[in-house]
C-alpha positions in Angstrom: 83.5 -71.9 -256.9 86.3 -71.4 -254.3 89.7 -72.6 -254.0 90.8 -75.7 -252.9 90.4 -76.2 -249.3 92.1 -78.9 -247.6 90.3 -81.7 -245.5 88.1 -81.0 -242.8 87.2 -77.5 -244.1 83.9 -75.9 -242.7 80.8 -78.1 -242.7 78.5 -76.0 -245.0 74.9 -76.6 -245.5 74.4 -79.6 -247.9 72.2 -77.5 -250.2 74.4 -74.5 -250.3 76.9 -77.0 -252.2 74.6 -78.5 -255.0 73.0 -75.2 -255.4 77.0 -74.0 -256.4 77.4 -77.5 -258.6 74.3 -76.7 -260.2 74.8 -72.9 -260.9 78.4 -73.8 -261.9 77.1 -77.0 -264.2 74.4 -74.2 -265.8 76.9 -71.8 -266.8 79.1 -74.2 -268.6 76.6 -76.2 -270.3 74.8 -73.0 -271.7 78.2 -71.7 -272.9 78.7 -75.2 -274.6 75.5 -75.9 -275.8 73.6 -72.5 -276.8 76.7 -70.3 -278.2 76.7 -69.8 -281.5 80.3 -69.3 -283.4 80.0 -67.4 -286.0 83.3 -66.9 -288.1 84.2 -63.5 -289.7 87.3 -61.9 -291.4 88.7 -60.6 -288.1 87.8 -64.0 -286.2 85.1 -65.8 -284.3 82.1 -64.0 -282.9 79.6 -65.7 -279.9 75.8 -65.2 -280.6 73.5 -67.3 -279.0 69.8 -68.4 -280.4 67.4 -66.4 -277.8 67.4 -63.5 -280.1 66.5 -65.4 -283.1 63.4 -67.9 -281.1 60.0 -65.3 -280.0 60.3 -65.9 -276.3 63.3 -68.1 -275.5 64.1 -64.9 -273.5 61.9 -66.6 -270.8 64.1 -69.3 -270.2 66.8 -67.0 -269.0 64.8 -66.4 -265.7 65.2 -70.1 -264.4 69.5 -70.7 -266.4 70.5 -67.3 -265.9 71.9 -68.1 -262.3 74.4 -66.0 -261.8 72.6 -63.7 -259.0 71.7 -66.8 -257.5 75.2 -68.4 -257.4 76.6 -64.9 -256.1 73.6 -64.9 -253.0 75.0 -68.5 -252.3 78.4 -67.5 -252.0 77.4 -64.8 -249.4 76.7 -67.6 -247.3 79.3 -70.1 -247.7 82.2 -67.1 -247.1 80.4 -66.1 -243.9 80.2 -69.6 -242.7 83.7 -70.4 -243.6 84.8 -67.3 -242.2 83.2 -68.2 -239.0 84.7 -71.3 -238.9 88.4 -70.8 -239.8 88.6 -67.7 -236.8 86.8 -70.5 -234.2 89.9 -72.7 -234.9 92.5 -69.9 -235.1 93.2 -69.7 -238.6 91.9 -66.2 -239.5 92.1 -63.3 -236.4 90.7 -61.0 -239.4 88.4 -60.5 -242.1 90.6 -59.3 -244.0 93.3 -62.4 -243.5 90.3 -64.5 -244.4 90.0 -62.3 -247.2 93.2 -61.8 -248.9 93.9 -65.7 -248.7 90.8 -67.0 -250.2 90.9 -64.2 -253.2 95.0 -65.2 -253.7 93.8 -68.9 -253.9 91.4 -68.1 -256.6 93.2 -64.8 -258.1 96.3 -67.5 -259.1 95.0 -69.7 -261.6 92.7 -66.8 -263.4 95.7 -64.6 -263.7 97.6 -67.7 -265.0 95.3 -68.8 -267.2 95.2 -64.9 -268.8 98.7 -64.3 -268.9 98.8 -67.9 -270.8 96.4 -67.2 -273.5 98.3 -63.7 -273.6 101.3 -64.9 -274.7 100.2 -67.5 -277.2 97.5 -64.9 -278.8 100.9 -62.3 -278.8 103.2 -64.9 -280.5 100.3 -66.6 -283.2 100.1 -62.5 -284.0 103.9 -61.5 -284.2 105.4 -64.5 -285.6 102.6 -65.9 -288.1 99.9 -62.8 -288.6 96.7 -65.5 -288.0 93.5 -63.9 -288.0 91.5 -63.7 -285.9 93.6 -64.6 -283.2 92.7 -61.5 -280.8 89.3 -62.5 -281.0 89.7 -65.8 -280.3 91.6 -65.1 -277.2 89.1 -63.0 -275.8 86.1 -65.1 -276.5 88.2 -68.0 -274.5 89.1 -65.7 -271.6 85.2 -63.8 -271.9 84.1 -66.3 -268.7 86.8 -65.0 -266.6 84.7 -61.8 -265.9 83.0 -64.0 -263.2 86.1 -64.7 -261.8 86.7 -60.9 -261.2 83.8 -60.0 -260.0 83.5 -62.6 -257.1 87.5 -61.9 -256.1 86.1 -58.3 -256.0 83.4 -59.3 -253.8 86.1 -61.6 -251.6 88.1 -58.4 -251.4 85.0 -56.6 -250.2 84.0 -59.2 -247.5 85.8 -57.4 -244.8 83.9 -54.4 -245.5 80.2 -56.3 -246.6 80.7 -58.2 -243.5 81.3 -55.3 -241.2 78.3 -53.6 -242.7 75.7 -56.9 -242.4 76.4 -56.7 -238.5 75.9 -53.0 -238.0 73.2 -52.2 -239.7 71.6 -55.6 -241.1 68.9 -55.5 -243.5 69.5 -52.0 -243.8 72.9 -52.6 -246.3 70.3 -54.5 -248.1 67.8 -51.4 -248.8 70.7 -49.6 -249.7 72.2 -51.5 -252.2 68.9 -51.3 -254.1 68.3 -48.3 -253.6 71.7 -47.0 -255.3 70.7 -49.4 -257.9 67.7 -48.1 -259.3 69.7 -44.7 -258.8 71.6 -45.7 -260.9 69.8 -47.1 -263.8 67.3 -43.8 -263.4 70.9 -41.8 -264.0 71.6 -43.9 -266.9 68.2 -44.6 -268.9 66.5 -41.3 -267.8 69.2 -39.1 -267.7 71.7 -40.9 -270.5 74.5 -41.0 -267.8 75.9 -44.2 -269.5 78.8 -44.6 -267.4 77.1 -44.5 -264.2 75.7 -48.1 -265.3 79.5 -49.7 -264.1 78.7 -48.9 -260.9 76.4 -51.7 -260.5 79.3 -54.1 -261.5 79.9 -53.4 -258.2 76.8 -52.4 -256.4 74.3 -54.8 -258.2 76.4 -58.1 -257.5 77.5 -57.1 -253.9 73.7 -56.8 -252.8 73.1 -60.6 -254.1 76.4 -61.5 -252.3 74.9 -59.2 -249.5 71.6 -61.0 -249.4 73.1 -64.6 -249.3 74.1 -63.1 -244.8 70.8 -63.8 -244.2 70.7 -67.2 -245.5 69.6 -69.3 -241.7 67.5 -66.1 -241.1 65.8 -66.9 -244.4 65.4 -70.6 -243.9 64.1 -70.4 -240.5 62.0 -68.3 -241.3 60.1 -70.9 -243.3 57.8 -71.2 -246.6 55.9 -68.2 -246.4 58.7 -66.0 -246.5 60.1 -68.1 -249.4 56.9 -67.5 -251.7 56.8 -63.9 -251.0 60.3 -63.6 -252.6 59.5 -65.9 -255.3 56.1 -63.5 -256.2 57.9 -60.6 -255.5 60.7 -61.3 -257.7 58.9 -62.4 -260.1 56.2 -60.0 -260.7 58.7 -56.8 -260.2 61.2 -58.5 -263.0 57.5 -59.2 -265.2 56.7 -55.7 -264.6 60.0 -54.1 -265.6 60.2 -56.0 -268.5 57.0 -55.3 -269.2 57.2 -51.6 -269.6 59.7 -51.8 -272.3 62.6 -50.1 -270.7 64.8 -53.6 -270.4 65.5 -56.3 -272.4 63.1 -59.7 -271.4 66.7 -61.6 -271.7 68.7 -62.1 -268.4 71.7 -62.8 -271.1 73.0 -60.5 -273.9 71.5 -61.3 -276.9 73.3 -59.5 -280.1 70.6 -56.5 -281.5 69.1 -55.8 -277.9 69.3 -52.5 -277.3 71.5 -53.1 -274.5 72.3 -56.1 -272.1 70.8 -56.6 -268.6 73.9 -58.3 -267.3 76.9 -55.7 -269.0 76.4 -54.0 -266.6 73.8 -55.4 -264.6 70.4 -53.7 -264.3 68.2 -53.8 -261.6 66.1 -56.8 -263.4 69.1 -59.0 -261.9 67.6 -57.8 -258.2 64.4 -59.0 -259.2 65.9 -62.3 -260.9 67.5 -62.4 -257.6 64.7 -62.5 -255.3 62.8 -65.2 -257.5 65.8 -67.5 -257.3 66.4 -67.5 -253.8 62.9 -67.8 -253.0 63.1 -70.7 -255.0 66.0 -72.5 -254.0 64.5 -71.8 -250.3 60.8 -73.8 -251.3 62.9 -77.0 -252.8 65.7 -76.6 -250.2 63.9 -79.6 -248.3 63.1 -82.1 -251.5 66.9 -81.4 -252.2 68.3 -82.0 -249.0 66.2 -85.4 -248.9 67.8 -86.3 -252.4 71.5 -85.7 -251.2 70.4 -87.5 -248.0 69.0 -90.5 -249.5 69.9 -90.9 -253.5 73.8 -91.9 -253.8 74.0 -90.5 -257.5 72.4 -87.1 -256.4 75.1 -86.9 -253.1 78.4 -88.0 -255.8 77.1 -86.1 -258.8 76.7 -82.6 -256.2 80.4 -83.9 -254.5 82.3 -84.3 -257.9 81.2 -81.0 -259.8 82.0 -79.1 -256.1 85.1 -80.7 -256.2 86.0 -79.7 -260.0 84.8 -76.5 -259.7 87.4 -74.4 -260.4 89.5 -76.4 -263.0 86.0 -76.8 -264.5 85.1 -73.3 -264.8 88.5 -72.0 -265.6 89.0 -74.7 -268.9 85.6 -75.1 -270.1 86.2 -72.5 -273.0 89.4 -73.9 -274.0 87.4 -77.1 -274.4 84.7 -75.1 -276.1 87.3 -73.2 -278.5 88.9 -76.6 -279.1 85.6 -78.1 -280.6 84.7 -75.1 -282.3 88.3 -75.2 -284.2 87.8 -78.6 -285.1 84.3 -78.2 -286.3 84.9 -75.3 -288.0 88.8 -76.2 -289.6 88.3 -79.8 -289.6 84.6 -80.8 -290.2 84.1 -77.9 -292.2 80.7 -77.2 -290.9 78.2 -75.2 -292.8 78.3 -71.6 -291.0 75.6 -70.9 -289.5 74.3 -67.3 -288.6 70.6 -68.5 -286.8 69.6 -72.0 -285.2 67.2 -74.5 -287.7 66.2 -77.8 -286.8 69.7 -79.9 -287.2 71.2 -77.2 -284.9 68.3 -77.9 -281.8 69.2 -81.7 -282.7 72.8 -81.9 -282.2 72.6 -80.1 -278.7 73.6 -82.9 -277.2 76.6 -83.5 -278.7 77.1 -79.5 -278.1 77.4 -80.9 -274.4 79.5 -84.2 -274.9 82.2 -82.6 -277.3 83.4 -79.9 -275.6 83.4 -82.0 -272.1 85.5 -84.2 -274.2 88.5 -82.5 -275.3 88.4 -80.1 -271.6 89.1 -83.2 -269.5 92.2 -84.1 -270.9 92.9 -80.3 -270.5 92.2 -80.5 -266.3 94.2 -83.5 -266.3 97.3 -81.8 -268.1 96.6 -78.3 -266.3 94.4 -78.6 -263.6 94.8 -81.5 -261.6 96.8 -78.8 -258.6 92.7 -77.3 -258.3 90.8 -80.1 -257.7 89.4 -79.9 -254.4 90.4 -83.0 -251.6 87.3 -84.9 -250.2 86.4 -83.6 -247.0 86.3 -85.6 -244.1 82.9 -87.3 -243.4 81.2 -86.3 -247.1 80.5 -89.7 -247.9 77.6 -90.0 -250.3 74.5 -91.1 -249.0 73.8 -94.8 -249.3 71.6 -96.2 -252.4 
């Protein structure tokens, strides 16, 4: 999810682009569809049904893609880097840098500041409860948002360390994670566990350097991150020390992702050995299926107006469920809850349309020369 980039941009690797729609399409749908609202005297409160369904937990290793959006992103800032200093644009990493986090810094901060102000005056000038909860759940998704300027920020410094030392940053940013978590879970060092905000993201983002090392270096490669990944994150799991979720789920003793544990580093390595074993099937799709090529265009495109009004579009049909409809609360999912997920999806795209169309139109992204979708 970057900033709009005018016409012409960098020609990025097909796949890198539907692996961001995808990851991007992911997050939103499982904030529409599997959040839970559950109202309370000081306001709305998010739960989600993986905590309430013996081993939904599971599912959270394929949706929780965050990791693998972040390794993705690795890739496409080197590569864009790369090509705006061939044609003069950027002399530094840090130009490249401070441009690309302003042009996605912008919007967030507006959006925030926004929300702000209406959550100030609903409290100051009517007293509505509930209202500084309500603005935080709505504004909750921007954490992303900081995180990946943070790792923008860092790209002159990430970069600068990949072509130095190489797979080397790599060892080390696992290393300080486990660290880390030892310090925190052995040692009950709890605030050592922020450092991985930092650490834990920045090796995906790290990782995602090596992504045309990592394709050429073909499908065996590929499975032995997929095993890897996947039997490390079985195994820590496993012993009991972490949560099986890759989400927070309310009642866990603690969350894998606030702050992220080193099960994210496994999730990671599953991920991208995955995306690397379909990266062929997919590329073929894009190449020969016209819906695959426009569906994979038009969500890149959205991106950011997408990500950054999705939960307005979520609170919007929460409010009118909840003050309109008058729907039954609901504290755990039963069957007429599984049923209407669908319409979980369709509502909230719904009423955030209109609000990208009013708000957003500025981030939409321009077509870039030659990506025409692939004939029927």
């Amino acid at each position: 999810m970057d900033a709009p980039t005018a016409p012409g941009g960098p020609k990025r690797d097909k796949f890198i682009d539907f692996v961001r729609a995808f990851s991007l399409l992911v997050v939103i749908a499982w904030h529409w569809v599997f959040t839970i609202i559950i109202w309370k005297d000081d306001g709305p409160h998010a739960s989600n049904p993986i905590g309430f369904t013996r081993g939904l937990f599971i599912v959270t290793w394929l949706f929780q893609v965050m990791p693998l959006f972040f390794f993705v992103g690795g890739y496409a800032h080197t590569e864009a880097w790369e090509a705006g200093h061939d044609r003069g644009i950027f002399r530094t990493t840090m130009a490249f840098a401070w441009k690309r986090a302003g042009q996605l810094a912008r919007p967030a901060l507006i959006l925030a500041g926004f929300y702000w102000l209406l959550g100030s005056i609903g409290v100051a000038l009517w007293d509505l409860d509930g209202v500084p909860r309500a603005v935080k759940l709505v504004l909750s998704p921007l954490w992303f948002i900081m995180v990946y300027l943070l790792l923008i920020l860092l790209f002159p410094l990430t970069h600068w360390l990949h072509e130095k030392f190489g797979g080397l940053v790599l060892v080390w940013g696992v290393g300080i994670a486990v660290i880390v978590d030892v310090a925190r879970f052995s040692h009950h060092v709890q605030w050592a566990g922020w450092v991985n905000m930092i650490v834990v993201w920045a090796t995906c983002h790290q990782l995602g350097y090596f992504w045309e090392e990592l394709v050429a270096a073909g499908r065996r490669v590929a499975w032995g991150l997929t095993w890897s990944g996947l039997f490390t994150l079985a195994a820590l799991v496993g012993s009991r020390i972490y949560p099986g979720s890759m989400v927070g789920v309310p009642g866990e003793k603690f969350s894998n992702m606030a702050p992220p544990t080193i099960c994210i580093l496994a999730l990671l390595l599953f991920q991208a050995g995955v995306a690397l074993l379909i990266r062929p099937w997919v590329l073929d799709r894009l190449r020969t299926s016209h819906r695959w090529a426009t569906v994979s265009s038009v969500i890149n495109r959205f991106s950011l107006p997408l990500f950054l009004f999705h939960s307005t579009g979520m609170a919007l049909w929460a409010a009118f469920g909840h003050f309109v409809l008058d729907n039954q609360q609901l504290r755990r999912p039963d069957l007429q809850w599984w049923l209407t997920r669908p319409i979980a999806f369709v509502g909230p795209l719904l009423l955030t349309l209109p609000v990208i169309f009013l708000l957003g139109r500025q981030y939409v992204k321009k077509p870039r020369r030659g990506a025409t979708p692939a004939p029927a």
